[in-house]
N, C-alpha and C positions, 0 to 999 in steps of 0.2 A: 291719603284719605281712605277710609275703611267703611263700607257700606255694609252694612246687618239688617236680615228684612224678613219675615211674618208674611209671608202669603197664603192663604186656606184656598182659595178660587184661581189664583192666577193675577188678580186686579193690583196687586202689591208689588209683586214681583215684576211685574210688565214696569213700573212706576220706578223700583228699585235699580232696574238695568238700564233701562233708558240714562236715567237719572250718573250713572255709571261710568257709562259710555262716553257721557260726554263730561265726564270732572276729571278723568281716567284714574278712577277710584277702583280697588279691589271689591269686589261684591260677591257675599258668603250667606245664603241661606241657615237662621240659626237654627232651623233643620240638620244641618249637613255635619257629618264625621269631621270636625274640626279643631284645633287648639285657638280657642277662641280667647284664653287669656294671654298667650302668644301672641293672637293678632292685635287685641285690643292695644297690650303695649307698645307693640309695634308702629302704632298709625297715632299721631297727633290729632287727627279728628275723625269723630266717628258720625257717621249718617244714618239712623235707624228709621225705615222706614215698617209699617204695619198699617190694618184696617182698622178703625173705631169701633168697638165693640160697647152701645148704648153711652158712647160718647167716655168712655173709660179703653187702658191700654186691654189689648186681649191678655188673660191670665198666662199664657203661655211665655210671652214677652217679660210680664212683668217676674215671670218666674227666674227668668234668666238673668235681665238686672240685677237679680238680689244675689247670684251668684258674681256676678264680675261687678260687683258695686264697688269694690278697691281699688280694682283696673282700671275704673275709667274715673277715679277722680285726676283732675286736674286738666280734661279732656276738653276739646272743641267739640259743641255736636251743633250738629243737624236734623230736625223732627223732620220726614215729607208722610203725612197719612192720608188712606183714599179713606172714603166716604159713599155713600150713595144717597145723603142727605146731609143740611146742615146740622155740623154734631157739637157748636159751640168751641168748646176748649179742646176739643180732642189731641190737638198738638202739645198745650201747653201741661196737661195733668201728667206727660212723661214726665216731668221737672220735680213731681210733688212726691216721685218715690226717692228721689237722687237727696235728698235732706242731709244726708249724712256723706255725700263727698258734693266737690266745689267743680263745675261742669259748667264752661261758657255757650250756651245758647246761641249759635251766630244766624241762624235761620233755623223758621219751622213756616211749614206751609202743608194745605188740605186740598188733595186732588177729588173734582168730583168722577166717579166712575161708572161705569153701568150695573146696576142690580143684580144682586146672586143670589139673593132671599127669595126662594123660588113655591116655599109652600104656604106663606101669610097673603089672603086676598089681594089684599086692598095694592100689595106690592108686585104690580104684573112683569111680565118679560119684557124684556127691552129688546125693542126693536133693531133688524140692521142697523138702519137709519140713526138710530140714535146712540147704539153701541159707536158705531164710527164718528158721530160730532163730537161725544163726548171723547172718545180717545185724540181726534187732532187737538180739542179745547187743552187736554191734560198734557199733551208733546209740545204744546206753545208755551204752558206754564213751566213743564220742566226747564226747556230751552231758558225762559226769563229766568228762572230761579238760579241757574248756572250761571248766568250773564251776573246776576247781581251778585254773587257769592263770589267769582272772581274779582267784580270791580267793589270788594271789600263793602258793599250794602247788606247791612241788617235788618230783616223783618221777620216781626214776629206773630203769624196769625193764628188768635187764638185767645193770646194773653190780654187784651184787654177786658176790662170789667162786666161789659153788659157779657161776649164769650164766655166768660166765667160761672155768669147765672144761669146762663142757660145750659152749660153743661153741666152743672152741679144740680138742674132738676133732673134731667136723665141718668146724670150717673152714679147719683145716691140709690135712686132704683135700680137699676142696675148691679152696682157693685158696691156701691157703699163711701169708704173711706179713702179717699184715691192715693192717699199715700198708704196704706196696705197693700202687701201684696198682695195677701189672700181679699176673702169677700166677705159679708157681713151673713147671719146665720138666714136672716129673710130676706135676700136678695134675690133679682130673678137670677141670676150668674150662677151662685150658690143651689139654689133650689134646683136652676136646668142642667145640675150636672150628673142628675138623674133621670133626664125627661128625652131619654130616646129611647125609641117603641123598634122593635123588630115584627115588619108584617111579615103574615104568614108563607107569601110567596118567595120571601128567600130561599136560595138556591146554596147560601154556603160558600159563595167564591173566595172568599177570603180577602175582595178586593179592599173593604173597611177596616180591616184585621193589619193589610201591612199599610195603609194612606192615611191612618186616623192619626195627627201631630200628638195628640195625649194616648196612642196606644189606649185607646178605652173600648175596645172591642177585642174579643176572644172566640174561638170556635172550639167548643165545648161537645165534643160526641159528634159532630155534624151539624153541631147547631151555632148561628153566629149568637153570644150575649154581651149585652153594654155590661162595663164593669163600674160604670157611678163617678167618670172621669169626664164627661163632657165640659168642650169649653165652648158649643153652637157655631164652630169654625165654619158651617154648611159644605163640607169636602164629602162629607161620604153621602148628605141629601144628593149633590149634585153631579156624583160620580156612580153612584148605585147603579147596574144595571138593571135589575127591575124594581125602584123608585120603591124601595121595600123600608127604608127609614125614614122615621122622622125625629125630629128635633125640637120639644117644647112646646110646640103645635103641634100634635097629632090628624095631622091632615096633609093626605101623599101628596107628592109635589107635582103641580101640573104640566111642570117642562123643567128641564135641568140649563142650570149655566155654564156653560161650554169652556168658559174664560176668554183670554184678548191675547 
């Protein structure tokens, strides 16, 4: 087994390794310097884990798919995606770019995780207290999910019907057509991949320039500029040292998420 996983904060990858550890699956960041059409063939089933991004795959993800969509036909996979709210289908829309190879679903499941949306009001910081329920709540589910996928149980959360409606109202706004890779021309997806602001008290660290997963930051003369590649991963909102970005909201972040 072959683990492939999408983290922007940390909540994916914590979910990824765990998840790992105990299948004793290889686990490879599709960040990372890799032969990822080597590994894919290599491994009879794959376990792609990532965040829901308005109940659609993050563009980054699906970018990749479209590159090793050869590879993995014929494949066993596994959806596990976090959340920070119910996002309907968010496991099940991986399925809706895969149309053109034949890929057995043997499990998908949605972990809930703590909050990393750090500059939308209404979405406050999560507490100790609550970062730690939620993380034993998500190490009980991984453990079940392990236990079932050994003793050959299929579940699939997500895919039924009412899950379907409900993420096809967010993730038409969103992103549109979920079997595209790309996004639709008025999507928020599409629209925010110009909607990050550099405040005036940047300093120039460069820290956005090498952590940003789309490379959509540049340091121009001393000045950091977005180059129109955002996919609102929240890595460089939550990593900035002086909280000089934002992302589609233009409103600085009142506390950063540290990750798990």
């Amino acid at each position: 087994m072959l683990t492939l996983y999408f983290s922007a904060t940390g909540n994916t990858e914590y979910i990824a390794r765990l998840f790992s550890r105990q299948m004793g699956a290889k686990c490879l960041s599709i960040e990372s310097d890799a032969n990822f059409a080597q590994e894919i063939i290599a491994h009879g089933c794959i376990a792609f884990c990532y965040p829901i991004y308005g109940s659609r795959v993050p563009r980054i993800l699906r970018e990749f798919v479209a590159q090793h969509m050869g590879d993995l036909d014929g494949k066993k996979v596994i959806i596990l995606v976090t959340q920070v709210a119910f996002s309907g289908d968010g496991a099940r829309v991986f399925t809706d770019m895969l149309f053109n190879c034949a890929v057995d679903v043997i499990y998908a499941e949605h972990f809930y995780m703590p909050n990393n949306v750090s500059n939308i009001l209404i979405l406050r910081k999560p507490s100790e207290k609550s970062v730690k329920r939620r993380l034993v709540k998500a190490e009980e589910k991984v453990l079940a999910v392990c236990q079932d996928i050994n003793n050959g149980i299929v579940i699939r959360r997500g895919f039924s019907r009412f899950s379907r409606i409900l993420g096809s109202i967010q993730g038409k706004l969103w992103q549109g057509d979920s079997s595209k890779i790309g996004s639709s021309a008025l999507s928020a997806e599409s629209m925010s991949k110009t909607g990050v602001k550099i405040r005036k008290d940047c300093t120039a660290c460069n820290l956005c320039v090498s952590i940003c997963p789309m490379k959509n930051f540049a340091n121009e003369q001393g000045s950091i500029r977005p180059k129109g590649n955002c996919m609102v991963c929240y890595r460089c909102i939550n990593r900035c040292p002086k909280r000089a970005i934002t992302v589609m909201v233009n409103i600085r972040p009142r506390w950063q998420y540290e990750g798990v």
